[in-house]
C-alpha positions as CSV (number, residue, x, y, z in Angstrom):
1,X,0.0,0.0,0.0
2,X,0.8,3.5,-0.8
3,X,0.3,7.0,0.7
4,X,-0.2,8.2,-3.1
5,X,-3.3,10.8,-3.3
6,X,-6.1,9.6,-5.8
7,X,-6.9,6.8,-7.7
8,X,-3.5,5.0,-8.5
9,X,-4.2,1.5,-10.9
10,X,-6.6,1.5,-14.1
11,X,-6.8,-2.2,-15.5
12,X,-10.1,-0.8,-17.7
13,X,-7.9,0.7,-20.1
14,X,-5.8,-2.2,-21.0
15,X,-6.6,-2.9,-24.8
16,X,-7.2,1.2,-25.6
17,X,-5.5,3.7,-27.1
18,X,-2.5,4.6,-25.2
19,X,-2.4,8.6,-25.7
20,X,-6.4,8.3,-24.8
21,X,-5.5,5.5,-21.7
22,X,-2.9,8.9,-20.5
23,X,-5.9,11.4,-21.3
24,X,-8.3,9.1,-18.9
25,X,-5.4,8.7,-16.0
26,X,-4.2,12.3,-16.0
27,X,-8.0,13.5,-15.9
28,X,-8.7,11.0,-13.1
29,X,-5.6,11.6,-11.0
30,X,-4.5,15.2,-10.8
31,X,-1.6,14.1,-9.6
32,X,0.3,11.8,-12.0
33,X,1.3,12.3,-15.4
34,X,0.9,9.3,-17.7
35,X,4.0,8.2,-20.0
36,X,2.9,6.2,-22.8
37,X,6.2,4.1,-23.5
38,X,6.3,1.2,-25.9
39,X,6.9,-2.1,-24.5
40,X,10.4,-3.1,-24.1
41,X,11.7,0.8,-23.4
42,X,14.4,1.0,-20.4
43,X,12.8,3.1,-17.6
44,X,14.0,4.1,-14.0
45,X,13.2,1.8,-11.3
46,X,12.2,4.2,-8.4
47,X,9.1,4.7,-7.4
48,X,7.2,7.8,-8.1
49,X,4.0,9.1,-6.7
50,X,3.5,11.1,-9.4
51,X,4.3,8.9,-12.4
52,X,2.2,6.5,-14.1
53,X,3.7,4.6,-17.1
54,X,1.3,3.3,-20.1
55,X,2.7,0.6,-21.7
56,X,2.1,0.2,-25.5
57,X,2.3,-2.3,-28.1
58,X,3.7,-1.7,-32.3
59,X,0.1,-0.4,-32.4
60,X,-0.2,2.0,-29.4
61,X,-2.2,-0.1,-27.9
62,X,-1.6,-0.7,-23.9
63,X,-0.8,-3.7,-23.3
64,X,-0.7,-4.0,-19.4
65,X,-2.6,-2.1,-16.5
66,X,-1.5,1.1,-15.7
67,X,-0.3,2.0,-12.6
68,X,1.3,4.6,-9.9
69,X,5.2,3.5,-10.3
C-alpha cells in the first residue's frame, strides 16, 4: 500500500488507445502524469508518486494495467 493521493491502478484501459489511456489517468488523477512508453523501453526503477507509465504495443495499444510507479 501507498500514501499516493487519488486513484493510483486503471486495469479498464488495458486494450485502448495509449495517448487516450494517458488522457483518462491524467483527468482522473491530478496528480500523475501518464507516460505512454512502448513495450520493451528501459525506464527508471524508483518509485514515483507522481508517475504512471502506459505501456504500448507496435500499435499504441496498452498492453498491461496502468499503474502509480
Amino acid at each position: 500500500m501507498t500514501d499516493c493521493p487519488g486513484k493510483l491502478s486503471w486495469p479498464e484501459l488495458v486494450g485502448s488507445s495509449g495517448a487516450a489511456a494517458a488522457a483518462v489517468i491524467e483527468r482522473e488523477n491530478r496528480n500523475v502524469h501518464a507516460i505512454v512508453l512502448k513495450d520493451g523501453t528501459p525506464t527508471t526503477r524508483d518509485f514515483r508518486c507522481d508517475r504512471v507509465w502506459v505501456w504500448v504495443n507496435d500499435y499504441g495499444v496498452v498492453i498491461r494495467t496502468p499503474i502509480v510507479r
